[in-house]
Residue frames relative to the residue before (quaternion, step in Angstrom):
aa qw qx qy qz dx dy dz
X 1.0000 0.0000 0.0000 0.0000 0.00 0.00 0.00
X 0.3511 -0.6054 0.6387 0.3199 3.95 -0.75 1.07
X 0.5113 -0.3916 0.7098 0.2853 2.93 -2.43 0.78
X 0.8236 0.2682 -0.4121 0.2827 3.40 -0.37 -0.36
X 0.3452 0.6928 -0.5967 0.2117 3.94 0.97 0.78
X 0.6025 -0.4792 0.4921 0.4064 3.68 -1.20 0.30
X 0.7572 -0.3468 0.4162 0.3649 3.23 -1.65 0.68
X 0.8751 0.2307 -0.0282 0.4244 3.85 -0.03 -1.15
X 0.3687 0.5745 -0.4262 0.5935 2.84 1.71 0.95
X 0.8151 0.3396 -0.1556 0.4429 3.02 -0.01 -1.23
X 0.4243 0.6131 -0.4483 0.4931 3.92 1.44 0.03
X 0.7099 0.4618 -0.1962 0.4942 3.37 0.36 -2.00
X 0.5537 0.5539 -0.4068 0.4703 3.92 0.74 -0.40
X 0.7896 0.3752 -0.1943 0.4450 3.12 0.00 -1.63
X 0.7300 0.4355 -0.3013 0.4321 4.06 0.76 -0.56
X 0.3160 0.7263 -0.2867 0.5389 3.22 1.81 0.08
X 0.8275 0.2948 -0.1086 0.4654 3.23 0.44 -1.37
X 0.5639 0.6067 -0.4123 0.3794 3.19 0.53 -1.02
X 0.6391 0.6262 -0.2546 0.3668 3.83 1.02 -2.14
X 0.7804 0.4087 -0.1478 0.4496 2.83 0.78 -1.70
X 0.5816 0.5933 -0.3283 0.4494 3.58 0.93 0.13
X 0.6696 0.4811 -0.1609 0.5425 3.49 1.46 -1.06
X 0.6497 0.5698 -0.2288 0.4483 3.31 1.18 -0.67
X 0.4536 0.6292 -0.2660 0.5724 3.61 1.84 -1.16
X 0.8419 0.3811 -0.1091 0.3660 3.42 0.08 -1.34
X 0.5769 -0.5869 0.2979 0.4837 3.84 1.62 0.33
X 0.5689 0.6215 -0.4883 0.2273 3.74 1.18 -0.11
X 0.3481 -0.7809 0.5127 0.0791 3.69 -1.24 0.53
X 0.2100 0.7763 -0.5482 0.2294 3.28 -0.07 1.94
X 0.2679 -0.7663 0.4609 0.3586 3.59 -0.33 0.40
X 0.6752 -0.4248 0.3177 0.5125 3.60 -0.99 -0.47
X 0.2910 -0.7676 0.5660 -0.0754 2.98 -1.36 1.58
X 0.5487 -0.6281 0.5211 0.1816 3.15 -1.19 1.75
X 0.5322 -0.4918 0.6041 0.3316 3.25 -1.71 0.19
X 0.1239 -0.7748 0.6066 0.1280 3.43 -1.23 0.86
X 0.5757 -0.4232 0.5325 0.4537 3.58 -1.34 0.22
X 0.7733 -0.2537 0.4690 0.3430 3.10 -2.24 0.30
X 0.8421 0.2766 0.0774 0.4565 3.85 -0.76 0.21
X 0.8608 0.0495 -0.0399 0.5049 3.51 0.88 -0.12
X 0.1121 -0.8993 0.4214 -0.0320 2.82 0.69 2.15
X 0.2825 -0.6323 0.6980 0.1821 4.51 -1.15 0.25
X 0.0536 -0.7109 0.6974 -0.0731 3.16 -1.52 0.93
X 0.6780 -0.6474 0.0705 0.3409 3.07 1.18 1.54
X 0.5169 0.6530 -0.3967 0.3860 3.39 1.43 0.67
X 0.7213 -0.5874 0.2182 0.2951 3.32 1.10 0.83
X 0.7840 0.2299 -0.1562 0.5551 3.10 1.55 0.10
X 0.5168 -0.7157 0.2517 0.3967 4.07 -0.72 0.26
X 0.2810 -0.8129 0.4360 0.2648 3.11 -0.54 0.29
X 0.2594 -0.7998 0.5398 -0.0400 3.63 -0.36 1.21
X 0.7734 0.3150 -0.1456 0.5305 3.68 1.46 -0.16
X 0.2369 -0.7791 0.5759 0.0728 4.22 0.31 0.68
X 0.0901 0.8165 -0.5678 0.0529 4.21 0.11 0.29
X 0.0634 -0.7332 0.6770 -0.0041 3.69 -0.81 1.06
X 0.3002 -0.4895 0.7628 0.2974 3.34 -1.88 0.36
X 0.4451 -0.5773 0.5876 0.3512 4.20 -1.59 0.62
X 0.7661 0.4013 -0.1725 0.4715 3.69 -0.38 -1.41
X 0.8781 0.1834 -0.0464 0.4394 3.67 -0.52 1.00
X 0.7149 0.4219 -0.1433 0.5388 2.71 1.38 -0.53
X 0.8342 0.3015 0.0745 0.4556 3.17 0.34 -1.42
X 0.6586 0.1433 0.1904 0.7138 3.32 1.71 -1.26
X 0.4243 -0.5799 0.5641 0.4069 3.18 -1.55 0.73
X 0.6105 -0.5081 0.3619 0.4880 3.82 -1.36 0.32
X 0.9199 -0.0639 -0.2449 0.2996 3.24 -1.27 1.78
X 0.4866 0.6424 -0.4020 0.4347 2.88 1.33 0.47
X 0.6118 -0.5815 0.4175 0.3365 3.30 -1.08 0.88
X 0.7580 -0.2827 0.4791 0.3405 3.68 -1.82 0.33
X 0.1965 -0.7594 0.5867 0.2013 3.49 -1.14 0.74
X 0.6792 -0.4734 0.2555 0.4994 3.70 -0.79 0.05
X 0.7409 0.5029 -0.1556 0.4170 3.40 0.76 -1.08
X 0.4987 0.6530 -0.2949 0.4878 3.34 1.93 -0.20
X 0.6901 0.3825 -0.1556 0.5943 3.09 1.00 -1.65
X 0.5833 0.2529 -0.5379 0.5535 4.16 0.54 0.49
X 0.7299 0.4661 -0.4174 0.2754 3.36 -0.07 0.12
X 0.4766 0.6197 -0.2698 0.5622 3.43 1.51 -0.50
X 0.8473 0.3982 -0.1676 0.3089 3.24 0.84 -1.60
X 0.5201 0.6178 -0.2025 0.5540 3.18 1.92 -0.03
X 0.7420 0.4105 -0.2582 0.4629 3.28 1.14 -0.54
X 0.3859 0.6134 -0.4402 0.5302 3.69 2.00 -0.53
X 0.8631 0.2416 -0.2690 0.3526 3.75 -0.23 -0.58
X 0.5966 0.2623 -0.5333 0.5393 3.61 0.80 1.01
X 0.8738 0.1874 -0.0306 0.4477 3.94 0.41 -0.57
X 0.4725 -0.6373 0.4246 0.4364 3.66 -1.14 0.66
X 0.2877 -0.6523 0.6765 0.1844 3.56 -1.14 0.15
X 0.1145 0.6663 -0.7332 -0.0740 3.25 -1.40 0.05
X 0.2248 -0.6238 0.7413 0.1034 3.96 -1.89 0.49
X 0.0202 -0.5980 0.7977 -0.0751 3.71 -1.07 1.01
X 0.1835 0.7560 -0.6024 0.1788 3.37 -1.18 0.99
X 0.7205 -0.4508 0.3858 0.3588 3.62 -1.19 0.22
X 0.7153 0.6303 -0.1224 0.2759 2.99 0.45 -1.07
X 0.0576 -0.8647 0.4564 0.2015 3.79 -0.05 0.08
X 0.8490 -0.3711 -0.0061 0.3761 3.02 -1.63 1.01
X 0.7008 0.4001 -0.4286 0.4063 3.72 0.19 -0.80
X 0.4988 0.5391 -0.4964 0.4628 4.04 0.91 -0.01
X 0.5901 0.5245 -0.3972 0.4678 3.62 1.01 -1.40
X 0.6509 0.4574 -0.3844 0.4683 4.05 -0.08 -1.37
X 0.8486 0.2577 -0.2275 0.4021 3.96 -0.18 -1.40
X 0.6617 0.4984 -0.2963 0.4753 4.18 0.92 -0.39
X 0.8538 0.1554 0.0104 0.4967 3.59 0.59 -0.80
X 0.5328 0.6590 -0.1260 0.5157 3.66 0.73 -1.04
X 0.8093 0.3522 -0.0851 0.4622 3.97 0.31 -1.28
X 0.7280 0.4194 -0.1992 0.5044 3.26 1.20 -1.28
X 0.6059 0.2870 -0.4668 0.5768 4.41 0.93 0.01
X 0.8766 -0.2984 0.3218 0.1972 1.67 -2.77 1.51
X 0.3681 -0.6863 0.5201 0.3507 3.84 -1.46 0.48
X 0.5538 0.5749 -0.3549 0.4867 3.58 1.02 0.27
X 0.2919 0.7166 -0.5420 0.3278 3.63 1.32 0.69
X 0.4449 -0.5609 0.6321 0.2966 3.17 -1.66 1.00
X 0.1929 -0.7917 0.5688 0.1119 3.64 0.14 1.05
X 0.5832 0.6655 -0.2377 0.4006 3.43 1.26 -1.28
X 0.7186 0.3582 -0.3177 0.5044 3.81 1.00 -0.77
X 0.8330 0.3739 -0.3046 0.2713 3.55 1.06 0.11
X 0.1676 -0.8452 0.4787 0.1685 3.44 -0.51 0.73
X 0.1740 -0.7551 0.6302 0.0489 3.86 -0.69 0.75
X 0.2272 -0.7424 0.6262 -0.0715 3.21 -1.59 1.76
X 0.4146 -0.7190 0.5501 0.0923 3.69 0.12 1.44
X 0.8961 0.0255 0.1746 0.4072 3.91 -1.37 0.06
X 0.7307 -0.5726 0.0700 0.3652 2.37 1.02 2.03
X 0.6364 -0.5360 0.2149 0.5115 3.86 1.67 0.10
X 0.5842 0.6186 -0.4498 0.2716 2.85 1.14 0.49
X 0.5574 0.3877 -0.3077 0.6666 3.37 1.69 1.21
X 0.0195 0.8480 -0.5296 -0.0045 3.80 -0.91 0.71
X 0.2580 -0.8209 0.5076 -0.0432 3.30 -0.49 1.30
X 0.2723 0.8109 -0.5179 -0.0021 3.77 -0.92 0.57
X 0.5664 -0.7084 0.3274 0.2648 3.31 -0.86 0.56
X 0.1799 0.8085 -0.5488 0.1128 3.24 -0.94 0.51
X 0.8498 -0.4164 -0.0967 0.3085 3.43 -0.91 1.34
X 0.4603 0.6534 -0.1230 0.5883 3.09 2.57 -1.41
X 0.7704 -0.2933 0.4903 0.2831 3.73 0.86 -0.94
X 0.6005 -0.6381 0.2935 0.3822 3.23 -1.00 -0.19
X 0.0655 -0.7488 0.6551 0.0759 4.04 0.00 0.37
X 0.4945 -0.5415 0.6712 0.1088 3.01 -1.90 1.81
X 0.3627 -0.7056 0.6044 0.0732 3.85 -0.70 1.06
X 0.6537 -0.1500 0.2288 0.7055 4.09 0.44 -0.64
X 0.1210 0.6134 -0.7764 -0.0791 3.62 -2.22 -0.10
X 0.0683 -0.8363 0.5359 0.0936 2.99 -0.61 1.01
X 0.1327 -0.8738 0.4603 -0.0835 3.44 -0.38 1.49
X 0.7171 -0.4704 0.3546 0.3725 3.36 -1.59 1.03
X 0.3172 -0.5719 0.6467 0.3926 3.38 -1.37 -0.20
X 0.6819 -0.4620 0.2605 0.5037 3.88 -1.12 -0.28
X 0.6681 0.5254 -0.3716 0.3734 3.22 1.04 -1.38
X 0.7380 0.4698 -0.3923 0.2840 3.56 0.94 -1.03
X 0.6167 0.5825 -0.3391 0.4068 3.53 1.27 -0.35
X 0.4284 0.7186 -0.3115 0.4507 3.29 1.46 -0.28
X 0.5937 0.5182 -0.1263 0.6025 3.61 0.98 -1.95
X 0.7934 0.3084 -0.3596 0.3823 3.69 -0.31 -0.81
X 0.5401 0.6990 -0.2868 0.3706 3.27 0.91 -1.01
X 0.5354 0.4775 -0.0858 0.6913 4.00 1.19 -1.82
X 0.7836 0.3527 -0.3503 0.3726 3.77 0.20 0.06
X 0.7107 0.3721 -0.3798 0.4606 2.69 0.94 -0.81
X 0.5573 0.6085 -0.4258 0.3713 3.56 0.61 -0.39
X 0.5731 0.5639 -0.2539 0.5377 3.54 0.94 -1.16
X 0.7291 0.4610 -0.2403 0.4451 3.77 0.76 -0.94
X 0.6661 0.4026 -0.3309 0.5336 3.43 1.02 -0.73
X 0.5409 0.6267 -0.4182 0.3739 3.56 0.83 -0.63
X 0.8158 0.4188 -0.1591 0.3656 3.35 0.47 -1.33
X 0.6469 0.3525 -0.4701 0.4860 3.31 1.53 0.31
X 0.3062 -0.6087 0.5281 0.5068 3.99 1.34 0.05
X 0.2895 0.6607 -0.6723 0.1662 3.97 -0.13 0.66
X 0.2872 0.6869 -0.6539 0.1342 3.91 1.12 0.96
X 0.0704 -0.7317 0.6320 0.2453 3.44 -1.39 0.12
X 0.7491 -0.4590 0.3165 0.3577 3.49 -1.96 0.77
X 0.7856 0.1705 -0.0022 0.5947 3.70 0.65 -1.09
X 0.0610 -0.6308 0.7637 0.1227 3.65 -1.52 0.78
X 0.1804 -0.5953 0.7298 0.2837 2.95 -2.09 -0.54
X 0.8371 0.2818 -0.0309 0.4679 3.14 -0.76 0.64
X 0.3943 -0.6621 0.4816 0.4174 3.42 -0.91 0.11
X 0.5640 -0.6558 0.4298 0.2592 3.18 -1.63 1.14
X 0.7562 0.3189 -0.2133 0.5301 3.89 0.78 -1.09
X 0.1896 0.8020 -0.5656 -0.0302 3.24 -0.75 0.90
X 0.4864 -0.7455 0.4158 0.1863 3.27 -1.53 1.26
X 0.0329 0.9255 -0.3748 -0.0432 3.38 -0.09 1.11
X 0.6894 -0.5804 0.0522 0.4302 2.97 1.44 1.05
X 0.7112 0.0622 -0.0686 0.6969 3.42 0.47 -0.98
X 0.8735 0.0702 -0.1382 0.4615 4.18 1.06 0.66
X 0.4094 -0.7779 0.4715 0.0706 3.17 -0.63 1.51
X 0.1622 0.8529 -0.4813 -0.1204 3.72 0.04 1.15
X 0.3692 -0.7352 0.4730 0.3153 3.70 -0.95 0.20
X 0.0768 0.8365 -0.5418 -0.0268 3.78 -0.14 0.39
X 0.6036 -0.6656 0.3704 0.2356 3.75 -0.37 1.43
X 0.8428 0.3037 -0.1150 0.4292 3.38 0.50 -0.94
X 0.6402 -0.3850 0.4114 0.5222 3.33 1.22 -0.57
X 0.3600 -0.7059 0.5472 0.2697 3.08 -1.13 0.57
X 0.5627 0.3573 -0.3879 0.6367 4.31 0.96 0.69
X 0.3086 0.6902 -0.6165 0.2197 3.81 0.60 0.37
X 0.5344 -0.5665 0.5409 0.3177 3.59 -1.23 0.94
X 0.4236 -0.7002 0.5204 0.2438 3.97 -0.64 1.15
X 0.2395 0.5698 -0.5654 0.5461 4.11 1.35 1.01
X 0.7769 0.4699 -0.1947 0.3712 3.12 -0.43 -2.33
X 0.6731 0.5101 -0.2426 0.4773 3.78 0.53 -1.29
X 0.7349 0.4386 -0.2087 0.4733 3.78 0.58 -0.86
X 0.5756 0.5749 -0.2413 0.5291 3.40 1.42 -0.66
X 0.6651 0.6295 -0.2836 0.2845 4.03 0.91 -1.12
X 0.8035 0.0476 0.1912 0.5617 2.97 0.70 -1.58
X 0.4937 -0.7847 0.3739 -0.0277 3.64 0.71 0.81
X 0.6826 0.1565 0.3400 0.6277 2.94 -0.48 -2.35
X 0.3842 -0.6218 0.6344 0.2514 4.26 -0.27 -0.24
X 0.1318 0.6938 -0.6844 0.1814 3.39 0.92 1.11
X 0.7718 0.3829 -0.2995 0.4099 3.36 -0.32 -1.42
X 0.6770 0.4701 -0.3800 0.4199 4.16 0.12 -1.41
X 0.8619 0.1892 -0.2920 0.3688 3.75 0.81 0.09
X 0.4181 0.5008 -0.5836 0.4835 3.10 1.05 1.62
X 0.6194 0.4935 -0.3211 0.5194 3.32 1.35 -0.44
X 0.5128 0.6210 -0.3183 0.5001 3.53 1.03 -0.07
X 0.5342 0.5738 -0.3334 0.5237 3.63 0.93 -1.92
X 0.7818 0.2673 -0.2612 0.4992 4.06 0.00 -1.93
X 0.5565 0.5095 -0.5242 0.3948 3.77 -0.01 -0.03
X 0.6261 0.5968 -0.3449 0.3646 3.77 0.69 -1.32
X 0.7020 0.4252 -0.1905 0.5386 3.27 0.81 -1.51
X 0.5892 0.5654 -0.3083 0.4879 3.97 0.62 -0.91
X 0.8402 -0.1982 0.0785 0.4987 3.59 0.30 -0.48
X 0.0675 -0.9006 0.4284 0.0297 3.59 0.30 1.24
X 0.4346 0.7547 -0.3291 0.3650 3.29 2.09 -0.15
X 0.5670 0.6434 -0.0962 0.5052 3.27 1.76 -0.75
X 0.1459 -0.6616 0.6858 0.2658 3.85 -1.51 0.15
X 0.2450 -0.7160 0.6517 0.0519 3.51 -0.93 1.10
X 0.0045 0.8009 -0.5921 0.0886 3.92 -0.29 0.72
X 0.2716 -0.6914 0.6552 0.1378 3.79 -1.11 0.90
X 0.1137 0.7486 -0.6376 0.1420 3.31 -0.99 1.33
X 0.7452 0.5079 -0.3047 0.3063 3.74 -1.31 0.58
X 0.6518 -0.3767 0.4134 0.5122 3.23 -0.82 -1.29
X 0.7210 0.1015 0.1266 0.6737 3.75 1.18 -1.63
X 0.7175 0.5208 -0.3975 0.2364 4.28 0.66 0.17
X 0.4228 -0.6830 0.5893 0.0866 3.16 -1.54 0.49
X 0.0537 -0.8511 0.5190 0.0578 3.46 0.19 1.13
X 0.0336 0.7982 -0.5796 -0.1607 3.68 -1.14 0.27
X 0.0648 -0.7555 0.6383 0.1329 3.71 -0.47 0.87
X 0.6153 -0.4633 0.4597 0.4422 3.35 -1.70 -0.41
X 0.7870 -0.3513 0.2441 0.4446 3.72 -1.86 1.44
X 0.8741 0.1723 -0.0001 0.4542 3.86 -1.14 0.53
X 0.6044 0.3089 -0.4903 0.5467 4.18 1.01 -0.08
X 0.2652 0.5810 -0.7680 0.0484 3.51 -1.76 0.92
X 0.6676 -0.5113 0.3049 0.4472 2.85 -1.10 -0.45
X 0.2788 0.4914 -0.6936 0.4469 3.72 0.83 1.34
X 0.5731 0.5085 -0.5060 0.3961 3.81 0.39 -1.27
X 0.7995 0.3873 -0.3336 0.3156 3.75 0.04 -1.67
X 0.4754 0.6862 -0.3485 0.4263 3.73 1.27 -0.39
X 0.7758 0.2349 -0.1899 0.5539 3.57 0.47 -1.08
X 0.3213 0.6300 -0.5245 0.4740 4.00 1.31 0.03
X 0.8195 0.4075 -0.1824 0.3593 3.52 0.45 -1.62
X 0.5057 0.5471 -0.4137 0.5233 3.78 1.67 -0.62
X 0.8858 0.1642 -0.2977 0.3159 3.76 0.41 -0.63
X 0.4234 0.5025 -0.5123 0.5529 3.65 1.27 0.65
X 0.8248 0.2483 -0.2966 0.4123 3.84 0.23 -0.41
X 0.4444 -0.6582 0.5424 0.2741 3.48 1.22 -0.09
X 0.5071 0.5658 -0.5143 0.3978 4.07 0.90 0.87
X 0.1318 -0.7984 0.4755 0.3451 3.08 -0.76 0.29
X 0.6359 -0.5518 0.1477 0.5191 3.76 -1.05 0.44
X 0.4931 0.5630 -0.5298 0.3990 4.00 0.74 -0.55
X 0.6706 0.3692 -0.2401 0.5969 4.13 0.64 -0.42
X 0.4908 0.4938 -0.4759 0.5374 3.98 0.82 1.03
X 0.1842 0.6963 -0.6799 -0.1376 3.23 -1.46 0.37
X 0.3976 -0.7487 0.5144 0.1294 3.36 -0.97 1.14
X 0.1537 0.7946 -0.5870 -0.0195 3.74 -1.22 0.24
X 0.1324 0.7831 -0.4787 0.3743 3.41 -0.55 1.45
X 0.3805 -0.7501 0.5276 0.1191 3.39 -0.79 1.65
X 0.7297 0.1615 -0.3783 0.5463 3.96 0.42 0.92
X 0.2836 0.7151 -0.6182 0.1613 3.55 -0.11 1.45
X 0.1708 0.7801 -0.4300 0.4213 3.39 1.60 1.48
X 0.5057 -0.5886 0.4513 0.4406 3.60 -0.76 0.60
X 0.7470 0.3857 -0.2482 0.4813 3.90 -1.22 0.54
X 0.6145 0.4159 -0.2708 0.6132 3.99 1.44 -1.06
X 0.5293 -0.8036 0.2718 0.0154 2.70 -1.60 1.42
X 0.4862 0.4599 -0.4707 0.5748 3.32 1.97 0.62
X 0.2130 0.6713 -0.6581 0.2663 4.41 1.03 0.40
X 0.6838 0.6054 -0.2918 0.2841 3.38 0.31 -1.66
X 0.7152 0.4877 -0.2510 0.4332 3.29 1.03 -0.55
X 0.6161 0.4357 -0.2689 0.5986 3.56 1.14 -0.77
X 0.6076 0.4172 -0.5161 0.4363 3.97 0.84 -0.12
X 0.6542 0.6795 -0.2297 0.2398 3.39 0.95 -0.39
X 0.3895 -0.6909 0.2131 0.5705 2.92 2.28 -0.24
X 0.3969 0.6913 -0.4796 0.3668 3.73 1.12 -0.19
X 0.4058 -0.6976 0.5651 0.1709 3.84 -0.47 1.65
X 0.0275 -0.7920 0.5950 -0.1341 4.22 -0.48 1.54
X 0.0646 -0.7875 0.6126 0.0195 2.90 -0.81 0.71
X 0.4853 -0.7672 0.3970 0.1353 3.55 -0.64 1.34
X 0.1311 -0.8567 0.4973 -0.0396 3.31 -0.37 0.84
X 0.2584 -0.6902 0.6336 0.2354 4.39 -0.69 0.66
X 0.8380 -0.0910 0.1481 0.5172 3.83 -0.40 0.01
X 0.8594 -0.4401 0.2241 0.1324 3.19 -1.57 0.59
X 0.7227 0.3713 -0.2769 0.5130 2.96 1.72 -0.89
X 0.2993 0.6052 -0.6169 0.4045 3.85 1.16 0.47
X 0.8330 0.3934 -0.2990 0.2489 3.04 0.34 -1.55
X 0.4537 0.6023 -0.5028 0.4225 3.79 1.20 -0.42
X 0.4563 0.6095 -0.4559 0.4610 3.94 1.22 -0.78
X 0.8551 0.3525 -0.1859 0.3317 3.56 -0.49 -1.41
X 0.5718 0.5346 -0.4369 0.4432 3.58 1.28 -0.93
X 0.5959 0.6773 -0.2032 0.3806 3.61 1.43 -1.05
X 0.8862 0.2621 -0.2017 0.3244 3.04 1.20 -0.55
X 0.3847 0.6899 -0.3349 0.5136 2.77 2.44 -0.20
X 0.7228 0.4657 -0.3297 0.3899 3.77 1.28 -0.45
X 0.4934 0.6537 -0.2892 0.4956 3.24 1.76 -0.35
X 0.7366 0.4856 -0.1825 0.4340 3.51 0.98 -0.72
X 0.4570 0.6518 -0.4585 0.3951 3.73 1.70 -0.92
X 0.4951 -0.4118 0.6531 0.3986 3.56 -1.89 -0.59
X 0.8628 0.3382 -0.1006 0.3621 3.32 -1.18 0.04
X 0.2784 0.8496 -0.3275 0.3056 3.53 2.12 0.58
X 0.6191 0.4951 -0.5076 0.3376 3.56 1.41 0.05
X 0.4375 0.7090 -0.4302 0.3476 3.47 1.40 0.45
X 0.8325 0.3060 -0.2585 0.3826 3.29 1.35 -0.86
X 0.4112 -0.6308 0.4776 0.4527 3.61 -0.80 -0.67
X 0.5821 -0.5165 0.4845 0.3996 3.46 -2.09 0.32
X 0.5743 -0.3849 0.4696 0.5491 3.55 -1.05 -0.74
X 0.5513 0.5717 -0.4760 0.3776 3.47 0.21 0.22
X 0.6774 0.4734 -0.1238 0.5493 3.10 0.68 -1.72
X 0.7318 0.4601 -0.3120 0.3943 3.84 0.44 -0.46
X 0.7451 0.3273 -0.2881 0.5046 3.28 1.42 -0.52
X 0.4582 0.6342 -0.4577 0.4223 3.49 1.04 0.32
């Protein structure tokens, strides 16, 4: 592309590419209107005023920290549009996986982040970060899930020879199970459960064990359980009335938007998602949601960001 194209050249170029890149690679957008500054369209007919990631799978490989080119892309998209991250995980993953690894000049302020699957909300604000609500177990109920799940793994013999880490972990407002440990090498973890053969027989005896409960499949090897009715639909509409978006002005992206996987909840919710295999799809879509903004001669493609 010449330096010396016009301004809306060198947009219509760069959204050009991006499309035609996503499209190469099996992705499925239709043609996509120009948005205003701030309120980007990903050809679904309407703006979008809200960006939504899953972390693990999605954003990152499970537990592994932000690549470089992630965190310029994230950080490029904070200063035309809000962002938000709902994930398994809870907050100290947020601070050491995502959080540590962007630029200190992040528009922290456009982003808000929803621990355990939303059943915690976090936003920023000159002081830092402030915990908005968590809605946590009582003992007895963490007690109960805890005897299930054990009782559930038992009955499918799903012991293995080597963990890392402990396997059940209490994460306050969610109790997740993760087969290998929660420090399992992301080989071992990718090697377990594949396909979610096994996490949804253990799921099936959990359902019946404690139906008072939401039991969600999330990661590489985990087994989330939150309380009846909190997933991440709950943290979704948490974020429609703290941010005042509604969901037709969401877009969602997340590598378990399968029935039983724990970012489904979010596409049942009406919140347009688009399914993603591993992090570098998503560097694809962040790529083109920036290709598509107004005012794109500010940002860069994925090329230009990893260079």
């Amino acid at each position: 592309m010449s330096a010396n194209e016009p301004p809306h050249a060198a947009r219509s170029a760069l959204k050009q590419r991006a499309l035609d890149r996503w499209k190469n690679e099996g992705g499925e957008i239709s043609s996509v209107p120009t948005a205003r500054r701030g309120e980007m369209s990903a050809g679904t007919g309407s703006r979008k005023k809200l960006i939504i990631f899953d972390l693990d799978g999605t954003l990152a490989e499970s537990k592994a920290a932000l690549d470089a080119e992630m965190a310029a892309l994230l950080g490029t998209l904070l200063r035309q549009v809000k962002v938000a991250v709902i994930s398994g995980g809870d907050w100290p993953q947020f601070k050491t996986q995502l959080l540590a690894n962007l630029s200190p000049d992040a528009n922290l302020k456009s982003l808000s982040l929803l621990p355990t699957c939303g059943t915690k909300f976090y936003q920023y604000d000159e002081s830092g970060w402030k915990q908005l609500y968590a809605d946590d177990f009582a003992r007895e109920e963490k007690e109960k899930i805890i005897r299930s799940l054990q009782e559930a793994v038992g009955a499918e013999d799903f012991a293995t020879d080597e963990t890392w880490g402990e396997q059940i972990e209490d994460r306050g407002s969610q109790i997740t199970f993760s087969a290998l440990g929660q420090q399992a090498p992301l080989k071992q973890k990718e090697k377990w459960d594949p396909d979610f053969t096994r996490r949804k027989k253990i799921k099936a005896h959990l359902d019946e064990l404690i139906p008072e409960f939401t039991v969600r499949l999330g990661g590489t090897t985990s087994v989330d359980v939150t309380k009846l009715g909190i997933d991440k639909a709950y943290g979704i509409k948490k974020l429609r009335d703290i941010l005042g978006i509604e969901l037709d002005e969401m877009l969602f992206a997340g590598d378990a938007l399968f029935p039983g996987g724990n970012d489904y909840p979010v596409k049942e919710a009406g919140v347009v998602s688009i399914q993603v295999k591993n992090s570098e799809v998503t560097k694809r879509v962040i790529d083109t949601i920036l290709a598509c903004g107004d005012g794109i001669e500010h940002t860069a493609s994925r090329e230009e960001v990893a260079s």
